[in-house]
C-alpha positions in Angstrom: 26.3 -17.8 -25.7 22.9 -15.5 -25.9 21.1 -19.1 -25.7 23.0 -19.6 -22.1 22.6 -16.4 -20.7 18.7 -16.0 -21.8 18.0 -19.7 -20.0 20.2 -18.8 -17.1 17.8 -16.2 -16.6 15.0 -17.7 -16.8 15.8 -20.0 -14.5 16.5 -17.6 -11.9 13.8 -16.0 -12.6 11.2 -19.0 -12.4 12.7 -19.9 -9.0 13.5 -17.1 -6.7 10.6 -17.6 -5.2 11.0 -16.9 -1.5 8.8 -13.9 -0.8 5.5 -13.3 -2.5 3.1 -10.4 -3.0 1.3 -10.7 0.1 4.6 -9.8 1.7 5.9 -7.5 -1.0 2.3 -5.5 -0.5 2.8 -4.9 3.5 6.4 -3.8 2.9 5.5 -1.1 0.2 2.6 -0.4 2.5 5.1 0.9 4.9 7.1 2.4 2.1 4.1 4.1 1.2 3.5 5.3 4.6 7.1 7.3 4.8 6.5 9.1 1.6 3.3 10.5 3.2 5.4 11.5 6.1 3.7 9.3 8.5 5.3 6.9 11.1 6.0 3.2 9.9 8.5 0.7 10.2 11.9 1.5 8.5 12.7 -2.2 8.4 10.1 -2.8 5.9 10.3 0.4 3.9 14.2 -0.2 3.4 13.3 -4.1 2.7 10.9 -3.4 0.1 13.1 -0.5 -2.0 15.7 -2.9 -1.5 14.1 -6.0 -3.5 12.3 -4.0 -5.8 16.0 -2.1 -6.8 17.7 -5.9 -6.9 14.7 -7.2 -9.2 14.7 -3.5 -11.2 18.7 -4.1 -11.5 18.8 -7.9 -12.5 16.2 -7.4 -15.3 16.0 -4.0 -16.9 16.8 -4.3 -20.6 16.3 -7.9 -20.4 12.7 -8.5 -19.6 11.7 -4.9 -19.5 12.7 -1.8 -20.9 12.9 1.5 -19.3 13.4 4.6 -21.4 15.3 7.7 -19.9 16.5 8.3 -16.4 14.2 6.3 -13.7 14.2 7.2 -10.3 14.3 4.3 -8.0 11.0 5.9 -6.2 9.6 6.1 -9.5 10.2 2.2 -9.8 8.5 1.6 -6.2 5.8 3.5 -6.7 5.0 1.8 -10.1 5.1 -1.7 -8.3 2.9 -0.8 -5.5 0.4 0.6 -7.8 0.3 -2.6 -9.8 0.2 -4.4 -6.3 -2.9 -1.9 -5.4 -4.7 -2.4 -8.6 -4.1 -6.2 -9.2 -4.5 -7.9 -5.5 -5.1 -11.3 -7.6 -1.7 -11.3 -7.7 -0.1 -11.2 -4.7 0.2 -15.0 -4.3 2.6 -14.6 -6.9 6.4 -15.0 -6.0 7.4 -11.5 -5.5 10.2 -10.7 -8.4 7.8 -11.8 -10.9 5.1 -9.3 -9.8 7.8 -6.4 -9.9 8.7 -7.8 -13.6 5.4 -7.6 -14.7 4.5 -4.4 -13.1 7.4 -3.1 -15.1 6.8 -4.6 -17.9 3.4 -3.3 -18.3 4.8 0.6 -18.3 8.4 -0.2 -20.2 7.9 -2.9 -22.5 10.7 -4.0 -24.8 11.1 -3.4 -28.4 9.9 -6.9 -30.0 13.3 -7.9 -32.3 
């Protein structure tokens, strides 16, 4: 059963590929923007703590491992910095850039 769930997952993982980096970047951009206090587009501020929440909700304890409570602004703010530091990326599809950029602060245990 363990065998089926873990290759269900990575399948989903490896093709929910709609949206990318590039896209995921502007949006947090805008996310960014409101936490400054300055003007920006609700639309993509809301759209970008919305898919980084899904992908933080499908995977955590599975491909990454957060200890203690997380704030979901915590979680956004970690993936734009990765976005920000690692623009070689953003080509990537999008929920495998937030599951990296979590994975690099909450790695799992190794079993």
């Amino acid at each position: 059963m363990k065998k089926l769930i873990f290759m269900f997952l990575v399948v989903s993982y490896s093709f929910a590929s709609f949206f990318n980096g590039n896209h995921l970047y502007k949006d947090g951009l805008e996310y960014y923007k409101h936490n400054i206090g300055q003007e920006g587009s609700f639309y993509s501020d809301g759209f970008y703590t919305g898919y980084v929440s899904g992908v933080y909700d499908s995977y955590a304890g599975v491909l990454f491992c957060p200890t203690g409570s997380v704030s979901l602004g915590q979680v956004c703010d970690i993936v734009l910095k990765y976005l920000q530091d690692h623009p070689e990326v953003r080509n990537k599809p999008a929920n495998e850039i937030v599951v990296d950029a979590l994975k690099e602060v909450w790695p799992c245990k190794k079993r």
